[in-house]
C-alpha positions in Angstrom: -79.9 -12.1 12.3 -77.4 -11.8 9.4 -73.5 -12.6 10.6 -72.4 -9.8 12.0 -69.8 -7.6 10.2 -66.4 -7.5 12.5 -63.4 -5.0 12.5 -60.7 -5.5 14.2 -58.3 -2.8 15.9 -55.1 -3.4 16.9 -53.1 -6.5 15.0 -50.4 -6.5 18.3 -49.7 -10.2 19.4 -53.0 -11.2 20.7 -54.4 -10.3 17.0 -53.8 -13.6 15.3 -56.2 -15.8 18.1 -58.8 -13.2 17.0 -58.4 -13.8 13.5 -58.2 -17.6 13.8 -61.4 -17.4 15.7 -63.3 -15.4 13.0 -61.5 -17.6 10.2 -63.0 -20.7 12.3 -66.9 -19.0 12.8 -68.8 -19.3 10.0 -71.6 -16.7 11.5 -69.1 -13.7 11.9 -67.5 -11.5 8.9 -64.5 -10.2 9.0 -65.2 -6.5 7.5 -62.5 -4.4 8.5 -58.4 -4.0 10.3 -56.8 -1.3 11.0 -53.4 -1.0 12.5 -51.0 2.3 11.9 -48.4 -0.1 11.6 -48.3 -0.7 7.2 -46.0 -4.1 7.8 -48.9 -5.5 9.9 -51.5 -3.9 7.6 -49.6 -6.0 5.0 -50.3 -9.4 6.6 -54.2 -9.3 7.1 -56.4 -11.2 5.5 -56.5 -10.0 1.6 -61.1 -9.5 1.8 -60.6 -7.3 4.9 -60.8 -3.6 4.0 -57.5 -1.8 5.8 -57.2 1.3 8.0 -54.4 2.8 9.3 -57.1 4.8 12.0 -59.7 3.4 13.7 -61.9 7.2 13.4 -61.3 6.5 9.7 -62.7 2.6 9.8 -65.6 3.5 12.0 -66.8 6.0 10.0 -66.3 3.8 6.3 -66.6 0.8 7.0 -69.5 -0.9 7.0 -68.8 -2.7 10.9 -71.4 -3.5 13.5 -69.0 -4.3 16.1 -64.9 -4.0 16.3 -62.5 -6.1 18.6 -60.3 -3.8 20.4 -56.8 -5.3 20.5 -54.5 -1.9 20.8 -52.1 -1.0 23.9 -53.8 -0.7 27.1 -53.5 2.9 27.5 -55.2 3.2 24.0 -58.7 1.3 25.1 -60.8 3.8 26.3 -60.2 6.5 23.8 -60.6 3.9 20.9 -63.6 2.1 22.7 -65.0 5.0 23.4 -65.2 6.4 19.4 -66.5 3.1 18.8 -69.2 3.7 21.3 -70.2 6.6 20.0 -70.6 5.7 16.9 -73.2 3.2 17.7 -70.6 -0.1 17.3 -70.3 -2.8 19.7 -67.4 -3.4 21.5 -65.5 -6.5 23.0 -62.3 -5.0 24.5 -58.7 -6.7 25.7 -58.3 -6.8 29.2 -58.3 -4.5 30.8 -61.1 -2.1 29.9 -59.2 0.6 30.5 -56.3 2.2 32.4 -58.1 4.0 34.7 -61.1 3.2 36.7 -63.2 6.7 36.0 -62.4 6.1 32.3 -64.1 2.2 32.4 -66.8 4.0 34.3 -67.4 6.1 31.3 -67.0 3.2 28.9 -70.0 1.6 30.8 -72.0 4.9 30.8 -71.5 5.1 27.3 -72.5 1.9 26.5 -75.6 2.4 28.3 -76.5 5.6 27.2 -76.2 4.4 23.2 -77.6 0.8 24.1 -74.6 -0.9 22.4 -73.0 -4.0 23.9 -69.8 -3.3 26.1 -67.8 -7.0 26.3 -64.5 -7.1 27.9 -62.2 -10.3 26.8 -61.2 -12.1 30.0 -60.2 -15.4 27.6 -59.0 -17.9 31.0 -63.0 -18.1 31.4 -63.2 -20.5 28.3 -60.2 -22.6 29.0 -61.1 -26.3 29.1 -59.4 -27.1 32.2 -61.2 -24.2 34.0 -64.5 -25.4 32.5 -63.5 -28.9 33.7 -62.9 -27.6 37.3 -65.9 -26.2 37.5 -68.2 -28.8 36.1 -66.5 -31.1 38.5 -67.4 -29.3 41.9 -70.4 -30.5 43.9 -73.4 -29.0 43.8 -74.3 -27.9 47.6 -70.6 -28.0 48.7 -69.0 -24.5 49.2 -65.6 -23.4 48.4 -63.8 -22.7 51.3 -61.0 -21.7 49.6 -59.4 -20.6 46.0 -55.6 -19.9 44.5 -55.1 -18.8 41.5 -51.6 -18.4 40.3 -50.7 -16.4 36.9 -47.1 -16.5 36.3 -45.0 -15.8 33.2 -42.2 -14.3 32.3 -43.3 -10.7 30.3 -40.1 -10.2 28.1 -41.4 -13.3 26.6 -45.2 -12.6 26.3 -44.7 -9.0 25.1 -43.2 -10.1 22.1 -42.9 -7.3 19.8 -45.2 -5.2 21.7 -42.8 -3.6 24.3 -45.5 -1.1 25.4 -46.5 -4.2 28.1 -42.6 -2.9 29.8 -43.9 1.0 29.7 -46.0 1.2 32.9 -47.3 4.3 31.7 -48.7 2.5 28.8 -49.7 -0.6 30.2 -51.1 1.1 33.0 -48.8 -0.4 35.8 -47.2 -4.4 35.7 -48.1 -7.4 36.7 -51.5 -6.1 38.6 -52.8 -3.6 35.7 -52.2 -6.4 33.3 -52.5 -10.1 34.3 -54.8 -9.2 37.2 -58.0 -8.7 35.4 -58.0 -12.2 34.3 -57.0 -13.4 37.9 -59.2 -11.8 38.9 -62.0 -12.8 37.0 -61.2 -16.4 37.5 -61.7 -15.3 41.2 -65.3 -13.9 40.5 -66.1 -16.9 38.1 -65.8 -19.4 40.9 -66.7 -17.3 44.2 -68.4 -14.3 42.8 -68.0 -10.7 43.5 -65.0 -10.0 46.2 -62.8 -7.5 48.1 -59.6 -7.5 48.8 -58.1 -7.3 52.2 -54.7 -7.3 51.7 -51.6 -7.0 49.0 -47.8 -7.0 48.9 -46.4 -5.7 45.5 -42.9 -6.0 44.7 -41.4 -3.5 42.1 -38.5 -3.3 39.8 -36.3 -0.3 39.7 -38.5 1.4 36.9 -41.7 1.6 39.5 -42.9 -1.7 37.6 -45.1 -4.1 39.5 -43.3 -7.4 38.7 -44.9 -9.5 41.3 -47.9 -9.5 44.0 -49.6 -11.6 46.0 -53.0 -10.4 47.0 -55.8 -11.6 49.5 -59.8 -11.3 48.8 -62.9 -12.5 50.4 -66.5 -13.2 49.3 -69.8 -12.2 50.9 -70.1 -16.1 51.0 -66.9 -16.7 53.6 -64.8 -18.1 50.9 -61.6 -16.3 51.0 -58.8 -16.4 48.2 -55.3 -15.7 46.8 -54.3 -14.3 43.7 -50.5 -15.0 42.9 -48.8 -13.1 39.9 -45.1 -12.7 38.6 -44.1 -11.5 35.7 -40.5 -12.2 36.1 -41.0 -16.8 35.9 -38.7 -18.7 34.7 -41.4 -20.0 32.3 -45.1 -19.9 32.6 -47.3 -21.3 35.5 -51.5 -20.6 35.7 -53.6 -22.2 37.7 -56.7 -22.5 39.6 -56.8 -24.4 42.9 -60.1 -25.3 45.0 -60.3 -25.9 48.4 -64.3 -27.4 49.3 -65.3 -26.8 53.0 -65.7 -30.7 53.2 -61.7 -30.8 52.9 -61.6 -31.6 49.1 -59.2 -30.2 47.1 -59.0 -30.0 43.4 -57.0 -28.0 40.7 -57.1 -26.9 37.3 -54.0 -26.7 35.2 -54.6 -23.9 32.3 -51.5 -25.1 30.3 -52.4 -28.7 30.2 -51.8 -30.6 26.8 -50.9 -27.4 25.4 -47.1 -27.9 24.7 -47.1 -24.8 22.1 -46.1 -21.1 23.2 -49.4 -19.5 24.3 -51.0 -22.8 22.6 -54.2 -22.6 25.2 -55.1 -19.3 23.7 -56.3 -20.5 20.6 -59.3 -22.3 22.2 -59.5 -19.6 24.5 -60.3 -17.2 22.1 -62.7 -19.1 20.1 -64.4 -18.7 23.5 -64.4 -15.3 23.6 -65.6 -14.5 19.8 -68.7 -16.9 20.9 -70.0 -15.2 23.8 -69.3 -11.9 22.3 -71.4 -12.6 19.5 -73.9 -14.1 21.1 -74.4 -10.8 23.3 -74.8 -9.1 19.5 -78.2 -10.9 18.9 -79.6 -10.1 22.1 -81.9 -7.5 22.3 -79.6 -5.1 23.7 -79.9 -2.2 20.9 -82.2 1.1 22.6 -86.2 0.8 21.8 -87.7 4.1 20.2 -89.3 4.8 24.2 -86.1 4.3 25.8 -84.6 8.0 27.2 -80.7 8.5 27.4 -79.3 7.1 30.5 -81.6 3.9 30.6 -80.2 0.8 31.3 -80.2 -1.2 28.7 -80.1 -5.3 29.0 -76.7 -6.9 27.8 -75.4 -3.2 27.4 -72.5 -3.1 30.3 -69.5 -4.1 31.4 -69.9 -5.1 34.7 -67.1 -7.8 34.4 -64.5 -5.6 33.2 -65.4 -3.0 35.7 -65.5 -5.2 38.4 -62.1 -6.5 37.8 -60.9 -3.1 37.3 -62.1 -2.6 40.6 -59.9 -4.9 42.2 -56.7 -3.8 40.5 -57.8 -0.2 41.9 -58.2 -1.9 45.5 -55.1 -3.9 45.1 -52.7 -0.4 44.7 -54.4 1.2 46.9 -54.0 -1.6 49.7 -50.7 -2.2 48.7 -48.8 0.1 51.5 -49.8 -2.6 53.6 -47.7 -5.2 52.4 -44.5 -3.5 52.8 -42.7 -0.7 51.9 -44.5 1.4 49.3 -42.0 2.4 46.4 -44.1 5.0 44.1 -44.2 4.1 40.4 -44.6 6.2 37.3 -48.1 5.1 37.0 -49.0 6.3 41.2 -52.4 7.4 40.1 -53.1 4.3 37.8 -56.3 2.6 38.1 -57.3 4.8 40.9 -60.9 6.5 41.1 
């Protein structure tokens, strides 16, 4: 298979681990940016051919796959042109805003047999990868916590849409819960939750929540988030049913501002790839609305799940204070 050809959508904050992971992968090709903003269309890499829409660099530009990195509220109508047009598609968390439009996503994906990745980039950290290679093989997890705490003025940067929860698609949940929750999967598989408290900010934005899940396998876990830390905090703690406890710290011997992410995403380019050689593309006998191996999200839609299950549970907590985004996430 010849490298394939990449465009990337969206150059927002998260953009430049992208581009370090393509400048660092000698089997990929950056074809193609696009970005309506012209100062960040400015600072791409000079061989990259530059868009200011992403119709416009799907239909010129000679990509087999794009990297979706554009405001949350933005994914499925750009993912979903990119689908369309026969291009794979590895998408920022989450896959989408609302829960019927991931489910489209993952029809469409299907029904065009293109590969539908969503970028939950905490699954390649080291110290995660460490954790888990470290568990005992035949001894259960009783328990999991996974904390994800940060302070969001800071991580937004100069995207402010993460502080519009019509944009964003809620707070802390919508956002920084996908990857939680992920981490929660990763470790004890698929999950439900069975309870959450969500604490809101005078706007109606989710700022913190603290949310209780179980597996078919009797583990049970705890997903803490906060966007309003005094710093940054994520981790993943095990508890083994023989009493052992052990912890992963994601930040560890990264001293730099979001310094883990660069690893992370080197991670995510990898696997994403790697789905582009499998033989996911749609054989001449297949009919439309086939399933078609490596072509879904179930990841993404899975977590998406859980943010969906988290509002809706969240009466339950406490006192319910609607937010501008009520029917956010909900299906």
């Amino acid at each position: 298979m010849t490298a394939p050809r990449i465009g990337l959508i969206g150059l927002g904050v998260i953009s430049r681990f992208y581009l370090a992971a393509l400048e660092r992968d000698p089997d990929t090709e950056l074809t193609a940016v696009c970005d309506p903003d012209a100062a960040r269309l400015a600072s791409a890499p000079p061989h990259a051919r530059r868009y200011r829409d992403h119709r416009e660099l799907l239909r010129d530009a000679d990509v087999d796959a794009v990297v979706v990195n554009v405001p949350n509220d933005l994914h499925h109508s750009v993912c979903r042109d990119a689908l369309t047009a026969g291009r794979a598609v590895c998408v920022e968390k989450p896959l989408a805003t609302e829960l019927s439009e991931a489910q489209h996503l993952v029809r469409l994906s299907r029904t065009h047999g293109v590969p539908l990745f969503t970028s939950f980039h905490r699954r390649y950290n080291a110290e995660v990868d460490a954790l888990l290679e470290r568990l005992p093989p035949g001894v259960p997890i009783a328990s999991l916590t996974v904390r994800y705490d940060e302070m969001i003025e800071e991580h937004a940067g100069a995207d402010r849409w993460y502080l519009d929860p019509d944009r964003c698609g809620g707070g802390c949940v919508a956002d920084n819960g996908p990857n939680a929750f992920d981490l929660v999967r990763l470790f004890i598989g698929d999950t439900r939750v069975t309870a959450a408290t969500v604490d809101r900010d005078a706007r109606g934005t989710d700022r913190r929540a603290s949310i209780r899940l179980a597996a078919a396998t009797g583990a049970v876990a705890r997903v803490e988030l906060d966007w309003s830390y005094p710093g940054e905090r994520k981790t993943v703690e095990v508890r083994l049913a023989d009493g052992t406890v052990d912890s992963a710290d994601m930040l560890a011997g990264h001293t730099a501002f979001k310094g883990s992410l660069w690893h992370e995403y080197v991670g995510v380019l990898r696997d994403f790839t790697a789905q582009l050689a499998q033989p996911s593309r749609r054989s001449r006998t297949s009919r439309p609305g086939d399933p078609v191996p490596g072509a879904h999200a179930p990841d993404g839609l899975a977590a998406l799940e859980l943010v969906a299950a988290t509002y809706a549970q969240e009466h339950e907590g406490g006192p319910h204070q609607p937010g501008p985004r009520e029917g956010a996430v909900r299906s």
